[in-house]
Biopython code that builds the backbone (N, CA, C, O; Angstrom):
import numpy as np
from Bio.PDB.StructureBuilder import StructureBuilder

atoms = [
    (1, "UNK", "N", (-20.042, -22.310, 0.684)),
    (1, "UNK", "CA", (-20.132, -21.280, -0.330)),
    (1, "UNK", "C", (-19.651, -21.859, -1.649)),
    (1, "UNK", "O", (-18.529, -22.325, -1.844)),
    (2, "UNK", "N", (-20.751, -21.763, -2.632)),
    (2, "UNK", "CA", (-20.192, -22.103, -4.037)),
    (2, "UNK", "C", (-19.202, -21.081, -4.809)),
    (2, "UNK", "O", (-19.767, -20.462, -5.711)),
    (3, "UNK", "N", (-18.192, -20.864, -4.674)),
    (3, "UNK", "CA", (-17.226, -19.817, -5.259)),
    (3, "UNK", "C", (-15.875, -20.598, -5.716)),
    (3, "UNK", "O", (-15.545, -21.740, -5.395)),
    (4, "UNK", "N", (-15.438, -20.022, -6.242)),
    (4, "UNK", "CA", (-14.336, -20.153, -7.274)),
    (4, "UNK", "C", (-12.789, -20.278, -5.987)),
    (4, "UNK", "O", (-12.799, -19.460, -5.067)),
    (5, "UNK", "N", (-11.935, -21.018, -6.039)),
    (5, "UNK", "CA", (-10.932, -21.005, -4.984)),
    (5, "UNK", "C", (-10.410, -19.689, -5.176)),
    (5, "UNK", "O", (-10.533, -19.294, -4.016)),
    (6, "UNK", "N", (-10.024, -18.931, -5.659)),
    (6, "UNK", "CA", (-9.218, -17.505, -6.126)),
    (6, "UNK", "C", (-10.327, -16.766, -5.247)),
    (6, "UNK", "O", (-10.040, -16.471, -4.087)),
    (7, "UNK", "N", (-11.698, -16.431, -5.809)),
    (7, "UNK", "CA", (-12.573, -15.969, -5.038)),
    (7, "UNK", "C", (-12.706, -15.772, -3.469)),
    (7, "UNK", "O", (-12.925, -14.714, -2.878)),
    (8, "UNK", "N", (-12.479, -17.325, -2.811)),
    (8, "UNK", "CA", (-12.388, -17.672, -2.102)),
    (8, "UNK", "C", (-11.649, -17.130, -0.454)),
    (8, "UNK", "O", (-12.013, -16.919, 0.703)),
    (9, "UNK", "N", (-10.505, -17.100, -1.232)),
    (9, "UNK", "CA", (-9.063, -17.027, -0.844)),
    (9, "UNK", "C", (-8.867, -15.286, -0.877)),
    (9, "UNK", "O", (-7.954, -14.775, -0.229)),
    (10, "UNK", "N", (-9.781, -14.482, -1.664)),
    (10, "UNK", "CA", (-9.763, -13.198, -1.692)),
    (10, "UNK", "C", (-10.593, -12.831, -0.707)),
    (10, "UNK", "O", (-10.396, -11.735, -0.181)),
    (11, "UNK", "N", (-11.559, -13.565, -0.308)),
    (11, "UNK", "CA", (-12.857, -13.372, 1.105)),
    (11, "UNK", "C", (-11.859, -13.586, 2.003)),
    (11, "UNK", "O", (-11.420, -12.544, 2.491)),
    (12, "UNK", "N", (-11.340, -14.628, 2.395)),
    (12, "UNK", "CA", (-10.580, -14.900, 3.390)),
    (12, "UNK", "C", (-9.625, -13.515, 3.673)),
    (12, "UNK", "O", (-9.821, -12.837, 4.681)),
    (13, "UNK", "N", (-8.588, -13.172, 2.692)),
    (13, "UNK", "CA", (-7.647, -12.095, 3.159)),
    (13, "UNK", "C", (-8.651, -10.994, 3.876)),
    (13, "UNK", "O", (-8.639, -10.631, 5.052)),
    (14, "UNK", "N", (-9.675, -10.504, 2.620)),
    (14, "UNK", "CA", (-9.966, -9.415, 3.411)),
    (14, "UNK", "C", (-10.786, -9.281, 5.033)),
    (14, "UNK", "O", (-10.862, -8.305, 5.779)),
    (15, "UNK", "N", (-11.374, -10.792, 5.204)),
    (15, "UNK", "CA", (-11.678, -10.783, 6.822)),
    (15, "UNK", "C", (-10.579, -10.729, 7.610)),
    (15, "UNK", "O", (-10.875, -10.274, 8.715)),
    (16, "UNK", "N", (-9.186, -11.064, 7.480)),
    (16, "UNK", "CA", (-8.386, -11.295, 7.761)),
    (16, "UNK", "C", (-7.639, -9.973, 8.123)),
    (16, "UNK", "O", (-7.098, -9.636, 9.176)),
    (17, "UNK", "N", (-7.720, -9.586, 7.408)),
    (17, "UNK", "CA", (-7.212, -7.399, 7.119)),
    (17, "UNK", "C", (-8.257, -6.819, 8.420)),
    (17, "UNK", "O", (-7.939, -6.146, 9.401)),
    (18, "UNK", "N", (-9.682, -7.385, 7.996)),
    (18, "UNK", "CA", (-10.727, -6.176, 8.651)),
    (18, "UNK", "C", (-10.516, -6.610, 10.371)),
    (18, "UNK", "O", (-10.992, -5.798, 11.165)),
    (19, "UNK", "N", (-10.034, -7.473, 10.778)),
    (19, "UNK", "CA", (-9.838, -8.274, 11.760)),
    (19, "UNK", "C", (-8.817, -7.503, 12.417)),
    (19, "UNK", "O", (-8.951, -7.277, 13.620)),
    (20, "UNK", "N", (-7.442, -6.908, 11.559)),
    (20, "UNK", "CA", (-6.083, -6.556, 12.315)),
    (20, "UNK", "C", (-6.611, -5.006, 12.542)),
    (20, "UNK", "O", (-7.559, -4.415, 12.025)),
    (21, "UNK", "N", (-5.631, -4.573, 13.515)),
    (21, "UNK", "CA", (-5.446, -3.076, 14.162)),
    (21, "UNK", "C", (-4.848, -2.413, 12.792)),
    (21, "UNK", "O", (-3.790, -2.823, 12.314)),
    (22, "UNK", "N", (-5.479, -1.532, 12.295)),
    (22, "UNK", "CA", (-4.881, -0.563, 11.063)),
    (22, "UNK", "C", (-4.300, 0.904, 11.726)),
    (22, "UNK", "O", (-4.703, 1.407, 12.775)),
    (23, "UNK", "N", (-3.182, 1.479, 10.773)),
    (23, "UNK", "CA", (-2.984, 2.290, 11.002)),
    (23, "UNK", "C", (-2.995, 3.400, 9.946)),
    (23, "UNK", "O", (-2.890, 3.126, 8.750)),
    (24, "UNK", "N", (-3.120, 4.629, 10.385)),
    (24, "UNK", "CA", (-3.517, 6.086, 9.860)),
    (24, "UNK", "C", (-1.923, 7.293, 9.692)),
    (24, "UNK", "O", (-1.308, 7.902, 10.567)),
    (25, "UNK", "N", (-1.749, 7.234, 8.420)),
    (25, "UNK", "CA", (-0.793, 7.904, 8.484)),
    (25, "UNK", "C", (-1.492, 9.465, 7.700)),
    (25, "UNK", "O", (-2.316, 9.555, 6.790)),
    (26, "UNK", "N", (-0.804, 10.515, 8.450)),
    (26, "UNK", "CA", (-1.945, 12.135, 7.659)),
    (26, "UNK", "C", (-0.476, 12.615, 6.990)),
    (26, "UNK", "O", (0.457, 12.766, 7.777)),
    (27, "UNK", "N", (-0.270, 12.833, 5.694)),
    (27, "UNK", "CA", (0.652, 13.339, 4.863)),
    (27, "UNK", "C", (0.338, 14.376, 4.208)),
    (27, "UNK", "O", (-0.575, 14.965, 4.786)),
    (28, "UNK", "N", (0.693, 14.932, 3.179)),
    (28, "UNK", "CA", (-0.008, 16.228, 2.445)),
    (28, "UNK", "C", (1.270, 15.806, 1.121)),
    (28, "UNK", "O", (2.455, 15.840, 1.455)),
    (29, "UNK", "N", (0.929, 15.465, -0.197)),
    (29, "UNK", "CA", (1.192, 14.619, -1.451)),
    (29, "UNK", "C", (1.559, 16.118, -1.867)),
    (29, "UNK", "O", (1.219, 17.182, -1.350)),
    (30, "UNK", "N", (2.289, 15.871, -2.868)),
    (30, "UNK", "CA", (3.069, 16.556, -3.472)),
    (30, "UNK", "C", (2.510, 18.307, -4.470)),
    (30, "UNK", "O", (2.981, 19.402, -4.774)),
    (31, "UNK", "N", (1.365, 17.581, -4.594)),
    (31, "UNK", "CA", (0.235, 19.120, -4.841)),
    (31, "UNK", "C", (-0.085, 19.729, -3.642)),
    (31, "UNK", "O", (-0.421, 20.906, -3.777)),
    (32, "UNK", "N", (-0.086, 19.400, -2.774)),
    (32, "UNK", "CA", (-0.109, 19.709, -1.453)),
    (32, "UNK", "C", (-1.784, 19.753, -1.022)),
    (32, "UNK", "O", (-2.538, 20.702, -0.805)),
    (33, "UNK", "N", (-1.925, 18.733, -1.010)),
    (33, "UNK", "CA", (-3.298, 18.056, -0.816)),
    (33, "UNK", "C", (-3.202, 17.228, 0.572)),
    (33, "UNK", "O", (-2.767, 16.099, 0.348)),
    (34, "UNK", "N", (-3.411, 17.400, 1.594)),
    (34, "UNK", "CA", (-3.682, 16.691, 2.343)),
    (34, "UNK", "C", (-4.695, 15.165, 2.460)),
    (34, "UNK", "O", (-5.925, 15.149, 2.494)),
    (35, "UNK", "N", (-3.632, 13.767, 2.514)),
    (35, "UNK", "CA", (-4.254, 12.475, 2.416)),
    (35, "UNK", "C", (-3.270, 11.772, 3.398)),
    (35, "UNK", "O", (-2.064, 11.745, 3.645)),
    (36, "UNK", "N", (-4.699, 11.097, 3.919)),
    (36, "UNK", "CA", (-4.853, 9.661, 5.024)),
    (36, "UNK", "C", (-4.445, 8.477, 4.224)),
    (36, "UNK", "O", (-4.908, 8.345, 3.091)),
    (37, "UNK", "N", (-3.651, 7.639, 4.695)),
    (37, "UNK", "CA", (-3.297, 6.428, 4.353)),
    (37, "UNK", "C", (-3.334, 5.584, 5.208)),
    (37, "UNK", "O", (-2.700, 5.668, 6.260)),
    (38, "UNK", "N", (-4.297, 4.364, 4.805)),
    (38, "UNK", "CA", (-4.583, 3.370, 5.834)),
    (38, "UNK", "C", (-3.776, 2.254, 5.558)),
    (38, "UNK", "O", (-3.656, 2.016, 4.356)),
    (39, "UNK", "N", (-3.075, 1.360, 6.479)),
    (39, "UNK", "CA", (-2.340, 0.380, 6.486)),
    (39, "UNK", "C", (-2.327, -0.772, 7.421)),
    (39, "UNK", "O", (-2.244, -0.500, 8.618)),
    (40, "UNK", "N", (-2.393, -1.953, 7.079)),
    (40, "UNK", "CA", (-2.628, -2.734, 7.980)),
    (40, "UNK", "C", (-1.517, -3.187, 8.944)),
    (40, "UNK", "O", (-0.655, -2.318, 9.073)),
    (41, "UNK", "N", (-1.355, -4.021, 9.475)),
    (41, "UNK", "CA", (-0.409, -4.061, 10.415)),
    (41, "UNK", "C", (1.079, -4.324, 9.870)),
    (41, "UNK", "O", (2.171, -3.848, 10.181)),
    (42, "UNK", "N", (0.600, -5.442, 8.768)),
    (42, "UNK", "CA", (1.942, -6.080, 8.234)),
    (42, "UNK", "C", (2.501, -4.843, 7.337)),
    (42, "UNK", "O", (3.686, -4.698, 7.037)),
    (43, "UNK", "N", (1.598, -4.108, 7.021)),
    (43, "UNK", "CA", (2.152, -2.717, 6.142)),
    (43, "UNK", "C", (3.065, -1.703, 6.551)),
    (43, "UNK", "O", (4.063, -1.129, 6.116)),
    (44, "UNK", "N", (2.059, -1.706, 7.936)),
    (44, "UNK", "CA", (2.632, -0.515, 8.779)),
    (44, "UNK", "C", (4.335, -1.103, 9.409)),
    (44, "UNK", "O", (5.323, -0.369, 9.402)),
    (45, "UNK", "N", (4.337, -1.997, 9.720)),
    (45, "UNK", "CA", (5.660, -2.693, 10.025)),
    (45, "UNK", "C", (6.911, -2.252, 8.979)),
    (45, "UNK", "O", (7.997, -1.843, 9.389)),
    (46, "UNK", "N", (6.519, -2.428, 7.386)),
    (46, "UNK", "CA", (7.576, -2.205, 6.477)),
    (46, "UNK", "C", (7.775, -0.991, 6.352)),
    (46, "UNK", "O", (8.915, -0.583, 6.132)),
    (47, "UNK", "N", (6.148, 0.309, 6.525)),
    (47, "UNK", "CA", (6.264, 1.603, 6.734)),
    (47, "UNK", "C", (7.505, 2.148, 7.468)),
    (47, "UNK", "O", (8.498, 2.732, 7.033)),
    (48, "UNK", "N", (7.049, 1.678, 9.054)),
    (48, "UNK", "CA", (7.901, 2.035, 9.760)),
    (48, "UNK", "C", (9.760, 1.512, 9.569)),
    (48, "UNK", "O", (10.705, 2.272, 9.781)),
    (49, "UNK", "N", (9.844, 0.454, 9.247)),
    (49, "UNK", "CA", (11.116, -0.368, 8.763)),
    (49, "UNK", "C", (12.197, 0.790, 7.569)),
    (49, "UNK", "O", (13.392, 1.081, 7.633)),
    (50, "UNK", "N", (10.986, 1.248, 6.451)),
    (50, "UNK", "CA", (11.240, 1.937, 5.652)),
    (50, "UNK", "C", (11.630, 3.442, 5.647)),
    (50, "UNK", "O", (12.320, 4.040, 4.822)),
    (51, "UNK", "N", (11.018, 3.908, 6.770)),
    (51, "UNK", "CA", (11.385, 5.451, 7.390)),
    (51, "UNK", "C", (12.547, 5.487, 8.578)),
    (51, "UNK", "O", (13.229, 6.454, 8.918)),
    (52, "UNK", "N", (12.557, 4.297, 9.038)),
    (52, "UNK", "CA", (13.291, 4.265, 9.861)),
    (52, "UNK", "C", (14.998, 4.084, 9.292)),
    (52, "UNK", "O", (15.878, 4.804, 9.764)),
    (53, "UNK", "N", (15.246, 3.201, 8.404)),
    (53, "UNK", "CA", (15.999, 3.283, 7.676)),
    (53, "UNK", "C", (16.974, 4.735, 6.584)),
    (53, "UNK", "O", (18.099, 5.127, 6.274)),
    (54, "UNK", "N", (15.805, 4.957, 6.439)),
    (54, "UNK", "CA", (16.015, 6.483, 5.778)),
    (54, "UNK", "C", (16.119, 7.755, 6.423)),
    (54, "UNK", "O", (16.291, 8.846, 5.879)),
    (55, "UNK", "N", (15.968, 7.441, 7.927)),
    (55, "UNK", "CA", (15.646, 8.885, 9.061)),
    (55, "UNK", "C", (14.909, 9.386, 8.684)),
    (55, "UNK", "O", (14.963, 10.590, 8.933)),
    (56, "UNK", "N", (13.968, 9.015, 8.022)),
    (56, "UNK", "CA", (12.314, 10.129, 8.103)),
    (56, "UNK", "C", (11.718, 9.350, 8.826)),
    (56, "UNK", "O", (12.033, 8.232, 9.234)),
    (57, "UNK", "N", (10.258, 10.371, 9.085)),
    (57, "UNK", "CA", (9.023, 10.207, 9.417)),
    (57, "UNK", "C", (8.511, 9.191, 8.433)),
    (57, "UNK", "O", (9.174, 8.936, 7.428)),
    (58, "UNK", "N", (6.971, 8.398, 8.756)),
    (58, "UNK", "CA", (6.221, 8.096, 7.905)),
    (58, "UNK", "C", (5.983, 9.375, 7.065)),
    (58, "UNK", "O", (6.407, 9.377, 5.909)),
    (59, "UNK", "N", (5.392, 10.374, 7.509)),
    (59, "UNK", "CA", (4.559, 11.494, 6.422)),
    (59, "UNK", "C", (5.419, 11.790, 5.397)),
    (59, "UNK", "O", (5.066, 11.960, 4.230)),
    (60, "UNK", "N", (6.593, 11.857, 5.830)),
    (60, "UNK", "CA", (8.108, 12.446, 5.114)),
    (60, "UNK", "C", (7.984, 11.289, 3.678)),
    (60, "UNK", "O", (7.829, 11.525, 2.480)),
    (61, "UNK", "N", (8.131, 9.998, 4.437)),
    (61, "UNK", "CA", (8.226, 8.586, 3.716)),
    (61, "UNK", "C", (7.073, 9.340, 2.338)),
    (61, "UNK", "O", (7.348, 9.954, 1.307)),
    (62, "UNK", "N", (5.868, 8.957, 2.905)),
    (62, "UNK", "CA", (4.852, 9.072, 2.019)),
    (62, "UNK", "C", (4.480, 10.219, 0.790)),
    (62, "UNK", "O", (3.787, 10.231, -0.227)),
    (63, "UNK", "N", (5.267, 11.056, 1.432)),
    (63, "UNK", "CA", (5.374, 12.682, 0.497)),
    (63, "UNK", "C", (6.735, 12.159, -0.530)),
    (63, "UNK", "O", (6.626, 12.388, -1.735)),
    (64, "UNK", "N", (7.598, 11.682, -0.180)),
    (64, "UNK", "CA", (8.494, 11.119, -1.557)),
    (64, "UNK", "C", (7.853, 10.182, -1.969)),
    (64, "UNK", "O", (7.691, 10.109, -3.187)),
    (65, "UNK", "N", (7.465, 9.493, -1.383)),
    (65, "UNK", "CA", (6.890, 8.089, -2.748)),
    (65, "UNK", "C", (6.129, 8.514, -3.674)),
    (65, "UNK", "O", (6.105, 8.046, -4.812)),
    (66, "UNK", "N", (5.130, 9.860, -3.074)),
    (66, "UNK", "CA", (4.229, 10.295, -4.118)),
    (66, "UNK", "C", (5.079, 11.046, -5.426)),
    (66, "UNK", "O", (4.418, 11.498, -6.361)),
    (67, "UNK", "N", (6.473, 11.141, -5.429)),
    (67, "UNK", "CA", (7.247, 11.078, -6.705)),
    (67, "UNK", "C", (8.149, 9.880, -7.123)),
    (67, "UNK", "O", (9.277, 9.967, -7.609)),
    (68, "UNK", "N", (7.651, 9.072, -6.927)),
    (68, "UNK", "CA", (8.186, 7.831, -7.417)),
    (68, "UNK", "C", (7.670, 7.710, -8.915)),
    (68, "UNK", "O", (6.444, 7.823, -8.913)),
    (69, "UNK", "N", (8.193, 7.516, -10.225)),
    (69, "UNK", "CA", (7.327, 7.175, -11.030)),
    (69, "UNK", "C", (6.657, 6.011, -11.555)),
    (69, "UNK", "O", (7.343, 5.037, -11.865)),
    (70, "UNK", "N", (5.671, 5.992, -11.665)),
    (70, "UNK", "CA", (4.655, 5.185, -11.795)),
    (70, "UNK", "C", (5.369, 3.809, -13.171)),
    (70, "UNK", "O", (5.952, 4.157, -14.199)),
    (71, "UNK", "N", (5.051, 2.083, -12.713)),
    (71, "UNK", "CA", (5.782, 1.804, -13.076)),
    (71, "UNK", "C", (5.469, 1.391, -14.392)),
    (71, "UNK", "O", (4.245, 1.252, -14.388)),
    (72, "UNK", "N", (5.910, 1.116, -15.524)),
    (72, "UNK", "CA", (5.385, 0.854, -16.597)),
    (72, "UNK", "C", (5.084, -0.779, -16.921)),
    (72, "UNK", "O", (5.773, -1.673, -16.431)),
    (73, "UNK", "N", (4.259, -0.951, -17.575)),
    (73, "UNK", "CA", (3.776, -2.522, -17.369)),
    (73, "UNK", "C", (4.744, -3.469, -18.678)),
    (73, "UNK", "O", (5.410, -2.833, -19.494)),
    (74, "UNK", "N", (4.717, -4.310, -18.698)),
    (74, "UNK", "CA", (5.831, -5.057, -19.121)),
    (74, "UNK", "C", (5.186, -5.087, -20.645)),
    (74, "UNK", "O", (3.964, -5.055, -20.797)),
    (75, "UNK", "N", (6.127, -5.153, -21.792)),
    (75, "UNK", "CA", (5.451, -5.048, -23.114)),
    (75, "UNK", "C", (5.451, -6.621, -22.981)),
    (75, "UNK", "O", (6.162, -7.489, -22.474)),
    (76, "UNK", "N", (4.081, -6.514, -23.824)),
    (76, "UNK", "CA", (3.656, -8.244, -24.311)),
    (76, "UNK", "C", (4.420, -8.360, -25.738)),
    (76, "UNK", "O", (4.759, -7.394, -26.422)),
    (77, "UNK", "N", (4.574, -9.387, -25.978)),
    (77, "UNK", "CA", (5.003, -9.618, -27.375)),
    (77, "UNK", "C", (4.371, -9.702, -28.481)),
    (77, "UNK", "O", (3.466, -10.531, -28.390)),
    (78, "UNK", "N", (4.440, -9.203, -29.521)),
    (78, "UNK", "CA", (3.538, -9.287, -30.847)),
    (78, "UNK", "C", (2.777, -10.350, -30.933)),
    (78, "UNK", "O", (3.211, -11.451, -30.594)),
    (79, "UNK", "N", (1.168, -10.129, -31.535)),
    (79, "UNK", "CA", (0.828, -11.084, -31.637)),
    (79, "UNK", "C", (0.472, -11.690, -32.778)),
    (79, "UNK", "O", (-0.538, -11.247, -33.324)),
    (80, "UNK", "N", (1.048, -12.609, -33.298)),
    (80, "UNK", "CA", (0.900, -13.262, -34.871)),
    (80, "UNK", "C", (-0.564, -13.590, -35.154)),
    (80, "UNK", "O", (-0.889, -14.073, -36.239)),
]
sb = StructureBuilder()
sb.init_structure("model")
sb.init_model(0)
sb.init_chain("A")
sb.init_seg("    ")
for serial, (resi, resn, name, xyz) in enumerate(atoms, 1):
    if name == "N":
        sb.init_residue(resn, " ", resi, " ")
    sb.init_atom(name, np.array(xyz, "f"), 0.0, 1.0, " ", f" {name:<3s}", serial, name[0])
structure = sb.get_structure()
């Protein structure tokens, strides 16, 4: 394949993803909208790591993050 290494290396992960066992978490977000969140294995590991730590559920987990605020991107510096 004639592609760019970055390119490349981005094909690779995602066969790599479509390959692992994913998991399905059902939450309901803070408008109270009911949403599926898909996670791959290595995700679901920190998911669980992360609720477990805190004594929640995943859904629990996922209904606070959806008030996390969103993070702001780093100011660039003036440009002369």
């Amino acid at each position: 394949m004639n592609l760019a290494e970055l390119d490349q290396v981005f094909l690779r992960d995602l066969v790599k993803v479509s390959r692992q066992k994913l998991h399905h978490v059902k939450w309901v977000d803070r408008d109270g909208t009911a949403r599926v969140t898909t996670f791959s294995q290595s995700e679901g590991s920190r998911i669980n790591a992360l609720a477990r730590s805190l004594g929640i559920g995943q859904p629990e987990l996922m209904r606070q993050a959806a008030h996390l605020p969103v993070a702001k991107p780093a100011e660039r510096p003036p440009e002369v």
